[in-house]
C-alpha positions as CSV (number, residue, x, y, z in Angstrom):
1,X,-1.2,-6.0,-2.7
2,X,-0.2,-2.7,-4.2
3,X,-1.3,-2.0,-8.1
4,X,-0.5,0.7,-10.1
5,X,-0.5,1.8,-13.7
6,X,2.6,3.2,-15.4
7,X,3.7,4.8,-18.6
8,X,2.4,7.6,-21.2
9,X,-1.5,9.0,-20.7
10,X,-3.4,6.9,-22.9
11,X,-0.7,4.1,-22.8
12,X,-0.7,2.7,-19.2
13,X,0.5,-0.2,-18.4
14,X,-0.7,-2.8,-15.4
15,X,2.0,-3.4,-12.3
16,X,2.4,-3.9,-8.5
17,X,4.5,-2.5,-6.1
18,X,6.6,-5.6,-5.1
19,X,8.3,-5.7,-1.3
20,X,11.1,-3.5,-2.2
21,X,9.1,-0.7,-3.4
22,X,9.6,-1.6,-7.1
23,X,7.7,-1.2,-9.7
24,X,6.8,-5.0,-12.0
25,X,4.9,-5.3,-14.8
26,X,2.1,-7.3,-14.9
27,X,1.0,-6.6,-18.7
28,X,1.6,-10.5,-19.5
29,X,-0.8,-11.7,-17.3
30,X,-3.7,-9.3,-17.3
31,X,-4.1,-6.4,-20.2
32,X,-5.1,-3.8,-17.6
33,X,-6.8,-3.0,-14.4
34,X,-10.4,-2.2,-15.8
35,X,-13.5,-4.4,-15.5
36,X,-12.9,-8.2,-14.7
37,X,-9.4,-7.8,-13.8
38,X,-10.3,-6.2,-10.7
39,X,-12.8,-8.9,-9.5
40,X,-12.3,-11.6,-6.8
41,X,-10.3,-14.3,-8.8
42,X,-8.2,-12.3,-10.7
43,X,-6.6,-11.0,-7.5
44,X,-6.5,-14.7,-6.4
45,X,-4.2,-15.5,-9.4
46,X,-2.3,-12.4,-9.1
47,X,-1.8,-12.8,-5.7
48,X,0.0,-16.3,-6.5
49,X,2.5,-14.9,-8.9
50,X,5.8,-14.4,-7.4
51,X,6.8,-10.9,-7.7
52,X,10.7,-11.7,-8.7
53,X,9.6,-13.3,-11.9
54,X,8.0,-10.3,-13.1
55,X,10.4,-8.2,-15.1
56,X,10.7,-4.7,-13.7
57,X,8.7,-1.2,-15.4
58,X,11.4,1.1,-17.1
59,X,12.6,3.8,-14.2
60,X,11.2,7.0,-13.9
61,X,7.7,6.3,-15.9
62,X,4.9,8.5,-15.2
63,X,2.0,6.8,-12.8
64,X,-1.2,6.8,-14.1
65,X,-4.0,6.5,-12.7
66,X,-4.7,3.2,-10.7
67,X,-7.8,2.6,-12.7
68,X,-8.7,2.4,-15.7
69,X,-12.0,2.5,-17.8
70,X,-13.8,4.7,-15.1
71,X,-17.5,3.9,-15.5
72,X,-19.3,5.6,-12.7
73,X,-17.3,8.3,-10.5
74,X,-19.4,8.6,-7.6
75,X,-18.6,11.3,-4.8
76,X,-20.0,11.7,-1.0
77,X,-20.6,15.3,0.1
78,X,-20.1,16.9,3.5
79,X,-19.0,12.8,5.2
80,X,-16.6,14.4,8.3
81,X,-18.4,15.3,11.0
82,X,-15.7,18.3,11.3
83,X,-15.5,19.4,7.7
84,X,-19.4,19.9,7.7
85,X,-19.0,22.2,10.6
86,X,-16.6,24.2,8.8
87,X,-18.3,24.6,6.2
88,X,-21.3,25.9,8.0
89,X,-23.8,23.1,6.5
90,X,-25.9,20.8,9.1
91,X,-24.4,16.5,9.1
92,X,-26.3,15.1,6.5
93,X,-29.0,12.6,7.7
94,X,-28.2,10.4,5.0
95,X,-25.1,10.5,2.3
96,X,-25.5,13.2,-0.6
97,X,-24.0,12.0,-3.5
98,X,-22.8,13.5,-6.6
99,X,-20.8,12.6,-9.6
100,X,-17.4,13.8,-11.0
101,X,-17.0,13.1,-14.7
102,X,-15.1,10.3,-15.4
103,X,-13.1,12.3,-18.1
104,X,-11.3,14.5,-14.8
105,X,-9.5,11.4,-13.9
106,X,-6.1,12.1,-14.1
107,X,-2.9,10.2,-13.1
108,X,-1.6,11.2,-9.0
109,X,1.3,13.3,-10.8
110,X,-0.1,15.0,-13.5
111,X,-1.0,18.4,-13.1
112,X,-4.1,19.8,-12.1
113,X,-5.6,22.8,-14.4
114,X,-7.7,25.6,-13.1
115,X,-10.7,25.9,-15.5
116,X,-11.0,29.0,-17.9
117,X,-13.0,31.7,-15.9
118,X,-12.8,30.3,-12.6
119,X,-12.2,32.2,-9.4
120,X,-12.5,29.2,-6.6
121,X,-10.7,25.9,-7.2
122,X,-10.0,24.6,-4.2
123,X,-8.6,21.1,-2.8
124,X,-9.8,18.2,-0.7
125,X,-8.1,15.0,-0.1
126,X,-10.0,11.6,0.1
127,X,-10.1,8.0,0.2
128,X,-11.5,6.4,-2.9
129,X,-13.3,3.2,-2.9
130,X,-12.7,1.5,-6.3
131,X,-15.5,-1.6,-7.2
132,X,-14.6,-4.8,-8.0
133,X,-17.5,-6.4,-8.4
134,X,-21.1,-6.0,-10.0
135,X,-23.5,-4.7,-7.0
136,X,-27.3,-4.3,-6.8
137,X,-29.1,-3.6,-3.5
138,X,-26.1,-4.9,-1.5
139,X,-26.4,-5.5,1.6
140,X,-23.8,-3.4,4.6
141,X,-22.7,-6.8,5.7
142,X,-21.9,-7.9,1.8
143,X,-20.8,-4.4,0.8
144,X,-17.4,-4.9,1.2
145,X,-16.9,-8.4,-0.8
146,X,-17.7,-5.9,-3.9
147,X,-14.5,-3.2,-3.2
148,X,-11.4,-4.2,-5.3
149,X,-9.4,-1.8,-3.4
150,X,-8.8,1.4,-2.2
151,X,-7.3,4.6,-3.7
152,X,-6.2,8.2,-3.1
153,X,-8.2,11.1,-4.7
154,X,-7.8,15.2,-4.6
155,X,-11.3,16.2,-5.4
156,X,-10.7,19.2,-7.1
157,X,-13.6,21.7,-6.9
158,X,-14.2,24.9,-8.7
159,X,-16.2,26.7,-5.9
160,X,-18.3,29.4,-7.8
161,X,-19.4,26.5,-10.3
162,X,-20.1,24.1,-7.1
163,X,-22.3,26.4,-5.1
164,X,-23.3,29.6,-6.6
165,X,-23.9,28.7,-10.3
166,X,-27.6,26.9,-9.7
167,X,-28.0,23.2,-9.8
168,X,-26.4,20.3,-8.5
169,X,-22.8,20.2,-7.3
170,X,-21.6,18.4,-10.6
171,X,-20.7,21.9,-12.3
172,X,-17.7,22.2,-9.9
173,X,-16.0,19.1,-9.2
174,X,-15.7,17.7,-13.1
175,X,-13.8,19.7,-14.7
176,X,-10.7,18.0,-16.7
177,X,-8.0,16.9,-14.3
178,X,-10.3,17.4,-11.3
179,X,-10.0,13.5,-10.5
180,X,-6.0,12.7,-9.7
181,X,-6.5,8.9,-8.6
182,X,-3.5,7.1,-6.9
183,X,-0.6,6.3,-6.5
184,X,-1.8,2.6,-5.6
185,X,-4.4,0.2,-5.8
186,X,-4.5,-1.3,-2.7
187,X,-6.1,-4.1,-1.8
188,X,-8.7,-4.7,1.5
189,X,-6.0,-6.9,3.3
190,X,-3.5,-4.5,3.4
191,X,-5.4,-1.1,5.6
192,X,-7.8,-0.4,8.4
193,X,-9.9,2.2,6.5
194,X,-11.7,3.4,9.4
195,X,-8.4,4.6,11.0
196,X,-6.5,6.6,8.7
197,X,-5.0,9.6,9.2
198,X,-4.7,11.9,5.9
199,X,-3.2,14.8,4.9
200,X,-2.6,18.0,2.4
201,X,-0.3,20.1,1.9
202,X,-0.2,23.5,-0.4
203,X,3.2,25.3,-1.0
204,X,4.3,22.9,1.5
205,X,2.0,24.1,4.4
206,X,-0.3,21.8,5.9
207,X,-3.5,22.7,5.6
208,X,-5.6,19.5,5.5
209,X,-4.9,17.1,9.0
210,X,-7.5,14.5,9.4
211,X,-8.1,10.9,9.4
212,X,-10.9,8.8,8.7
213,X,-11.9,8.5,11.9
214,X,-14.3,11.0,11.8
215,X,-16.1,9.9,8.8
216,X,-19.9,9.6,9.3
217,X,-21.0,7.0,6.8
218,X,-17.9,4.4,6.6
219,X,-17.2,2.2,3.2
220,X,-19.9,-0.3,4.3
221,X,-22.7,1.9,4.5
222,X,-21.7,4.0,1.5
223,X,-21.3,0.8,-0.9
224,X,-24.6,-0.3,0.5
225,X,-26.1,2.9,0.0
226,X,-25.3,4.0,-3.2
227,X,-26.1,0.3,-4.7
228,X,-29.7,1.4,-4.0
229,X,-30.0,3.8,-6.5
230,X,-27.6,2.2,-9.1
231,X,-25.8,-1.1,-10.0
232,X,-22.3,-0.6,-9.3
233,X,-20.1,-2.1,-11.8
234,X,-15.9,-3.2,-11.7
235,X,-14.0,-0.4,-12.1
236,X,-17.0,2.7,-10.6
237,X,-15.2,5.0,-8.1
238,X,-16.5,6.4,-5.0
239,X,-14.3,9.0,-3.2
240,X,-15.8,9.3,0.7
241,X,-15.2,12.7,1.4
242,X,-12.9,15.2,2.9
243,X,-11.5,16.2,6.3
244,X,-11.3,19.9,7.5
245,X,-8.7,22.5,6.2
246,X,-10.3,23.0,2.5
247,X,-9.6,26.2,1.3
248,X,-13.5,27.6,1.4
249,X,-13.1,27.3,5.1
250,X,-10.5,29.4,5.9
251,X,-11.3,33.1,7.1
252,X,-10.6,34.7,4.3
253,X,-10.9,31.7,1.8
254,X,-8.1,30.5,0.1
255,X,-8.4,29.2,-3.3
256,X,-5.3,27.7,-5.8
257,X,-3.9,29.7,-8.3
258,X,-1.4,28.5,-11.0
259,X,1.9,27.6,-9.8
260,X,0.6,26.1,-6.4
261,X,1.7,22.5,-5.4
262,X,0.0,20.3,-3.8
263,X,0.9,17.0,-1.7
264,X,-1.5,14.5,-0.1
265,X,-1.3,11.5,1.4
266,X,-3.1,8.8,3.0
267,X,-1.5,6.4,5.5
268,X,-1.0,3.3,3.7
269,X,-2.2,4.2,0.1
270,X,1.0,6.2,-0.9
271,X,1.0,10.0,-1.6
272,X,0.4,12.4,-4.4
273,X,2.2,15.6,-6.1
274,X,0.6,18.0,-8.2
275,X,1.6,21.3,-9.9
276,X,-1.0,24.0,-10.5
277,X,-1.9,25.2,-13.7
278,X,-4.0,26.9,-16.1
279,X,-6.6,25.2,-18.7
């Protein structure tokens, strides 16, 4: 199944994606898709509705973003074997996590503002593992019976802030509307995530061409991992990493300026289309 929340920011509404491509509201039968919703059984009972019986969301309303009530907003550094090398850095032994603040998330449309003072906001495209289930000290082979679904997400990052500003990595990839999460929902059935190919584009040229192929910790591990060092709760959001053709990498770097546009998409999980601006 496809999910998606539609309408004004602050005013979302829950839906699917029925077979056609349309848009149905689901508001009648659960209030939003945060916390329980997103567990094991409500799936089961929204998976049993038939689509056709659901009146259809007004034409033209804004997506939001796939989830809401963002608890934790966990990120994986340097997780493609290729975009590490680009990036000059060694492959991590284990994963490196960081967080994004929960307050970037943004819907997959809206635009994306460069922070006052910054110099270095780059892009990266990634697939976003969204919880559905409360997790502690889960094992690889259980990990994935926790994951509601799974999610697009640009993870925006002010370089400068990231990398030459002292401290953790958190200073660069927070900022508001650094966290553009969807289109979709989607749920486990309906994609391979080990085998997709993803992609960027800026001013229409492609500049990110990867898949997940070439992750080095896959959702399994990650899940398991990351459940180590905290319970993972319905709704948390891990985005896996990026694939090579960020701007920091390019000789000279490349970095976004207001005005840009930006495209990604991930086979299966829909695409995204963002406009540049300044905060």
């Amino acid at each position: 199944m496809k999910f998606v929340r539609f309408g004004e920011h602050g005013h979302e509404k829950p839906g699917l994606v029925d077979e056609h491509g349309h848009v149905r509201d689901l508001s009648a039968h659960i209030p939003d898709l945060r916390g329980e919703a997103l567990g094991r059984e409500s799936f089961a009972a929204l998976r049993a509705l038939d689509p056709q019986n659901l009146p259809l969301a007004p034409s033209g309303q804004r997506l939001g973003p796939c989830v809401a009530g963002v608890g934790n907003f966990i990120a994986v550094g340097l997780n493609y074997a290729d975009h590490a090398a680009e990036s000059g850095m060694p492959i991590p032994q284990e994963p490196i996590l960081f967080n994004k603040a929960p307050s970037c998330v943004i819907g997959p449309n809206d635009d994306v503002l460069i922070p006052r003072g910054s110099v270095k906001t780059d892009w990266e495209v990634e697939l976003a593992i969204v919880i559905g289930t409360r997790g502690t000290y889960v094992s690889e082979e259980e990990a994935l019976d926790h994951v509601a679904g799974y999610c697009i997400c640009n993870d925006v990052s002010e370089r400068s802030y990231q990398l030459e500003r002292g401290g953790t990595w958190t200073k660069g990839k927070g900022c508001p509307t650094f966290g553009p999460l969807g289109p979709w929902l989607v749920t486990p059935d309906e994609v391979d995530v080990g085998r997709l190919p993803m992609m960027l584009r800026v001013n229409g040229e492609l500049v990110q061409n990867g898949s997940t192929e070439t992750m080095i910790f896959g959702v399994p591990k990650l899940v398991s991992y990351i459940s180590q060092f905290m319970i993972l709760m319905p709704g948390d959001v891990v985005t896996t990493g990026t694939p090579p053709g960020v701007g920091m990498g390019f000789k000279p770097p490349r970095y976004l300026t207001p005005g840009d546009t930006m495209e990604l998409a991930i086979q299966g999980l829909g695409r995204q289309f963002q406009t540049v601006g300044s905060a």
